[in-house]
N, C-alpha and C positions, 0 to 999 in steps of 0.2 A: 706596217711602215710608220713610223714616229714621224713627231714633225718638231723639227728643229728650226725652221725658218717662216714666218708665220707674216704674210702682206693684211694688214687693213685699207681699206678700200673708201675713201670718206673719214676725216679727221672732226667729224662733230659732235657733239653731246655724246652719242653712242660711240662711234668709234675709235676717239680716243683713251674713252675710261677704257674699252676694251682693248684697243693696245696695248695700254698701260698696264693693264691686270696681267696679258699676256707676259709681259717682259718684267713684271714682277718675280715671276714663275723663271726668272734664268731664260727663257725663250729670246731668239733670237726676232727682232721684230721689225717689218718694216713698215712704217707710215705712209699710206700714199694719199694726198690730195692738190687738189687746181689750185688751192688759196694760196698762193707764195709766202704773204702773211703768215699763215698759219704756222705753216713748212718753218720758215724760217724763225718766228716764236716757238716751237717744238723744240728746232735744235738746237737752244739755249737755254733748254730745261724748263722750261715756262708756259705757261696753258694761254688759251687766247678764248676762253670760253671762262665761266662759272660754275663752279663744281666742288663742295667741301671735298677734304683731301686728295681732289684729283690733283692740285698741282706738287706735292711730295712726293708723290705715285713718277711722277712723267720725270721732276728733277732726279730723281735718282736712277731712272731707268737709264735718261739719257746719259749723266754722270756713269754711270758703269757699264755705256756701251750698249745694251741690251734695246736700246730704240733710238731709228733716227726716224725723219721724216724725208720726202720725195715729193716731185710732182709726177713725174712717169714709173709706173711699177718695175718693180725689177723680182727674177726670179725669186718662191718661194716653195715651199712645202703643200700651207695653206691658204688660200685666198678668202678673207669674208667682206661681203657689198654691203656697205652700213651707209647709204647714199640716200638723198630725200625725192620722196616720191610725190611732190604737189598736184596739183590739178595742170589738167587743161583749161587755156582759155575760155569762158563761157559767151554768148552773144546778148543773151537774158538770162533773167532770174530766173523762166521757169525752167530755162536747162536743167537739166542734172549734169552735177561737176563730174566730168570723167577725170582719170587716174595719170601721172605724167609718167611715162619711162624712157623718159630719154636718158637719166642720171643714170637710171640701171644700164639701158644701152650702151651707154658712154663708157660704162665701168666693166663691162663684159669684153668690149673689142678694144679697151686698155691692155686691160690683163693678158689678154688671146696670146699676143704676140710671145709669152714668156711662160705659157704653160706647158705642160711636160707628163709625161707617163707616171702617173701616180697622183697627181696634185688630188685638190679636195677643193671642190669653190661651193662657199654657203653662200646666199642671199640672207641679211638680216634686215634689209629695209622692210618696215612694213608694206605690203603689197597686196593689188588685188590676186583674186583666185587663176594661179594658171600665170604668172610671174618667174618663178621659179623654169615653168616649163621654158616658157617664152626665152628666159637667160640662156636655158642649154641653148637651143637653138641657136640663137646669136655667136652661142661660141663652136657650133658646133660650122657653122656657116664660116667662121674667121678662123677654123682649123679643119678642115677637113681630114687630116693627117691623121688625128685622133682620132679615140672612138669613147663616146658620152651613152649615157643610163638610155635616153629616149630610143637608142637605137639595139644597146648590145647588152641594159639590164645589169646583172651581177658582173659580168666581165669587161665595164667599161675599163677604160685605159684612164678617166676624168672623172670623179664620183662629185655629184652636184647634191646638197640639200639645202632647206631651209629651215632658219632657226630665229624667227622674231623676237627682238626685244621685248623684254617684260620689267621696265626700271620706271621707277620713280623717278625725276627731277628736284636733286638735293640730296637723294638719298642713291646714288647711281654705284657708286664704290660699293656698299653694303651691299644691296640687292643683284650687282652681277655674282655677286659669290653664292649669296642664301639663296635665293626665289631656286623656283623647278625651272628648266628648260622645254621645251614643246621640240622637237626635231622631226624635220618631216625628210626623209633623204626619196629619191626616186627609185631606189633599189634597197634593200636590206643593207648591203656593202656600204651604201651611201653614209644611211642612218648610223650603223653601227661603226664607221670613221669617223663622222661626224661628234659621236658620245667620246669619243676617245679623246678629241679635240680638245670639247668643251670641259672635260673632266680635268684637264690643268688645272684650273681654278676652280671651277663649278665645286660647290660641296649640295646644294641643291639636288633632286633629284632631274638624270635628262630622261624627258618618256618619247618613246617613240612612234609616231606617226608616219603618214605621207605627207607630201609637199605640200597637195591641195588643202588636207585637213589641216594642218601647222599655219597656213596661209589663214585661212579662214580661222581657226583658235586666235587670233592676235584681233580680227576686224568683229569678232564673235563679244570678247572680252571689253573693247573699249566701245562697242555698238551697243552692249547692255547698263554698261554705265549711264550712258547718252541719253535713252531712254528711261532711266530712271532718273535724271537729272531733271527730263522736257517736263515729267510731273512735277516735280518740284515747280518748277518756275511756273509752268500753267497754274498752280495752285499759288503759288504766288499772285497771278492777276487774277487770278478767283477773286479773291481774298482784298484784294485792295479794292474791289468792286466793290465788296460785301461788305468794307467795313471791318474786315478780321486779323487779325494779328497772324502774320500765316508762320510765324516763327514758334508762337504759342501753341497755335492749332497742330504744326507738325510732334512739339514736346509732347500734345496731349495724346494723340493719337499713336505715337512710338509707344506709349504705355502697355498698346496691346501685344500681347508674347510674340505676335505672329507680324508684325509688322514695322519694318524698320525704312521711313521714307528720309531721302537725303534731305539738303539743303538748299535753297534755292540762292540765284546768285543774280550777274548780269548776263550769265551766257557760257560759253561753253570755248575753251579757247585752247591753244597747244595742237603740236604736234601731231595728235594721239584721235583723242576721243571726239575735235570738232572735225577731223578730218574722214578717219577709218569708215564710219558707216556709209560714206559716200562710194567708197570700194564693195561694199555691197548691193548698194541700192543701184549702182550703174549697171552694175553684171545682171540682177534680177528685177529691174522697177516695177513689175507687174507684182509680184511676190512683198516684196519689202513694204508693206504699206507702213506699220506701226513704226520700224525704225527711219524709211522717210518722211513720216507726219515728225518723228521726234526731233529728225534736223532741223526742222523747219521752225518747230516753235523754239527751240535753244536759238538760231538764227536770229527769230524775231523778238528775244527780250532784250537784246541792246537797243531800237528802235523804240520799246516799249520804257527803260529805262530814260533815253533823249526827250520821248513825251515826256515823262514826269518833270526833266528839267524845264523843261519849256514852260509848263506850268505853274511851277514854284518861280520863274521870272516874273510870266503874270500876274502871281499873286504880292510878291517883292513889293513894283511896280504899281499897285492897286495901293499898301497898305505905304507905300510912300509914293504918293503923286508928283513931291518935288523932282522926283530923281527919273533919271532916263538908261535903258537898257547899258547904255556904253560904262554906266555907275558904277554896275552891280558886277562883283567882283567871282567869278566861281573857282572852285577849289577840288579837284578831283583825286581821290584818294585811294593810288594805286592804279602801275601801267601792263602788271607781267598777269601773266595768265592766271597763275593761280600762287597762294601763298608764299611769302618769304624765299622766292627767286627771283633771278635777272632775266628768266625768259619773257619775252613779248612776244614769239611767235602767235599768231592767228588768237590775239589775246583779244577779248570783246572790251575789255574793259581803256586799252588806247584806240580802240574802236572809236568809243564813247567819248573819251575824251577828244579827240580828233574830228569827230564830228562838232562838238559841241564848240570848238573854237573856230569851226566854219562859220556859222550861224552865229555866233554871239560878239555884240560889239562890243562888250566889256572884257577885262582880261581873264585869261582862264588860267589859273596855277595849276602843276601836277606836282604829287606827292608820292615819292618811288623811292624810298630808302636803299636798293638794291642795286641802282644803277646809277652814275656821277654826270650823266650827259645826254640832252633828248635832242634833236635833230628837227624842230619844231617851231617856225618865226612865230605862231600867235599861241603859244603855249611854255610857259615859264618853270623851268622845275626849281621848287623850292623848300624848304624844312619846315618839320611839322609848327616849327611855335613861329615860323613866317606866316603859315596859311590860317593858324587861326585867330590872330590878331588883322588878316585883313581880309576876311570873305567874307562874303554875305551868304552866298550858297553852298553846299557842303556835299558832296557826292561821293559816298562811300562807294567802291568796287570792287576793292583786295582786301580782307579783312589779315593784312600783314603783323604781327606777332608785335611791330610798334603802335601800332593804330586801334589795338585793345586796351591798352592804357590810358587814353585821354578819354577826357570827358568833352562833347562839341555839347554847348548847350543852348546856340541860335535856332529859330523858329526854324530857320530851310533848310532841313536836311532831306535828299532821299539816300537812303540807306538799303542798298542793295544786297547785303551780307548781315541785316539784322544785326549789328554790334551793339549798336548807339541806340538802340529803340530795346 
């Protein structure tokens, strides 16, 4: 069975490049999300997110018919859940964050009402292990009528998989097409519809899995990053102990054929990689030591970062005795997670700066070439030759593609991305 009518479930980062791709492909598409916003910037050809050429992508789909947007689903072919899966509330720190699915809930007993003998429903949110199952269920409870994988296998009448994103931010257009796909379907029929799907656009190869493994390939993927990242930064305060250039020390030590150590930063932020291992470590805590020792210290270098400013005030403050805390000027350099975007999601780096305008009685500027408006009474966004004609303190975060170019040559910098040093 073809699929000529194709619902997204979730209009953000992921799911509207992916409508968009879909309805590039002549597909007929339907948008579905709660933001009325959104909905209603879609269907005037117009993007409400940040994204190189997503918004050409979306104006001509919707110009030529092939995508509108919705708040309530309406009947399709295929349905895919591109919906965010946050934490639960924690009571303390030493909780471990468990996994939110309400957005997947929400988006199962949406769709329910409109499904039909044949459809095909992926999950692309990233999810913990056993996500996927938990969806049929839900839909299987809000149809009884039907018949789903967990019960009747290759002959269901609803074939469910799941297929995690694997995109970069900035780079989302390019990579839904090239990257490989992971497909985890709960039956063969699933899987093997599921490749059919994605192969509209996908030039990628899609491999075939099960649901749980697919599941686990996504929190597997940004769990190893994270852990190679927690070195980086622990070797970062090694090193600042020590006395050591840890920007140096990593140069020298890459020299050897067999070792290739990242970068270290302020921390660990996005969507993806400061969230996912948390989806593992909750299901297993006993099991996951290294990947929850690695949350933790990525956690604790924005803390460790707020030290060092607190210290460069004290010393401001020492090396001018006229001047008092409310004086000294600090300047924070970049708000989004990571390089030359507008995401701030779970960014460590407005972490930082948002703490630091708690605590500090003098002004705090931010420098975010990416985004035109901060939402912030003791935090001033302003342009780079504002911030360095009136700071005193210089707190590198985002080593953004502008912020390689100048030169800061005052005594207080901490530079957390190694540019300036």
């Amino acid at each position: 069975m073809s699929f000529e009518t194709i619902s997204v479930v979730g209009l953000g980062y992921i799911g509207l490049p992916t409508a968009a791709m879909f309805a590039s492909r002549k597909k007929k598409v339907i948008g579905v999300d709660v933001n009325q916003y959104a909905v209603e910037t879609i269907n005037r050809g117009e993007i409400h997110i940040v994204e190189p050429d997503l918004d050409m992508l979306v104006s001509a789909a919707v110009q030529q018919g092939y995508l509108k947007a919705v708040t309530t689903p309406e009947p399709a072919d295929a349905f895919l859940i591109a919906v965010p899966t946050p934490f639960l509330p924690i009571e303390n720190e030493s909780e471990i964050p468990k996994p939110d699915l309400g957005y997947i809930e929400a988006a199962s007993k949406a769709i329910a009402p409109v499904l039909k003998k044949g459809d095909l429903v992926i999950l692309e949110s990233t999810s913990p292990v056993g996500a996927t199952e938990q969806m049929a269920e839900w839909l299987n409870e809000a149809r009884p009528d039907l018949t789903f994988p967990q019960t009747h296998g290759e002959n269901a009448e609803v074939n469910i998989a799941h297929c995690p994103e694997r995109v970069l931010p900035g780079h989302v257009v390019t990579e839904l097409v090239q990257n490989d796909r992971v497909i985890g379907g709960m039956s063969k029929r699933c899987s093997e519809r599921s490749v059919e799907l994605y192969k509209t656009f996908v030039m990628g190869e899609c491999v075939i899995t099960n649901a749980r493994t697919a599941e686990m390939a996504k929190l597997t993927e940004n769990s190893s990053r994270d852990v190679q990242i927690a070195f980086a930064n622990e070797l970062s305060m090694i090193c600042d102990e020590l006395d050591i250039n840890v920007w140096e020390l990593i140069s020298l030590a890459n020299r050897h054929p067999r070792v290739d150590i990242l970068q270290p930063g302020p921390g660990v932020g996005g969507h993806c990689i400061a969230v996912d291992p948390w989806f593992i470590v909750s299901k297993t805590p006993q099991k996951a030591k290294i990947i929850h020792t690695a949350r933790k210290v990525n956690d604790h270098k924005p803390v460790w970062v707020v030290e060092k400013v607190k210290v460069a005030i004290a010393e401001f403050l020492n090396k001018n005795p006229m001047k008092t805390a409310k004086d000294i000027t600090i300047a924070c350099y970049g708000l989004a997670f990571k390089p030359d975007i507008d995401d701030l999601r779970e960014s460590p780096a407005l972490d930082i700066t948002k703490t630091i305008a708690e605590f500090h009685a003098g002004k705090v500027l931010a420098i975010e070439p990416n985004i035109s408006s901060l939402s912030h009474e003791n935090i001033t966004l302003v342009t780079i030759d504002e911030s360095l004609t009136k700071t005193d303190i210089h707190v590198m975060l985002v080593d953004h593609k502008q912020f390689k170019k100048i030169k800061v040559k005052d005594d207080f910098i901490i530079d957390a991305k190694g540019i300036w040093k």
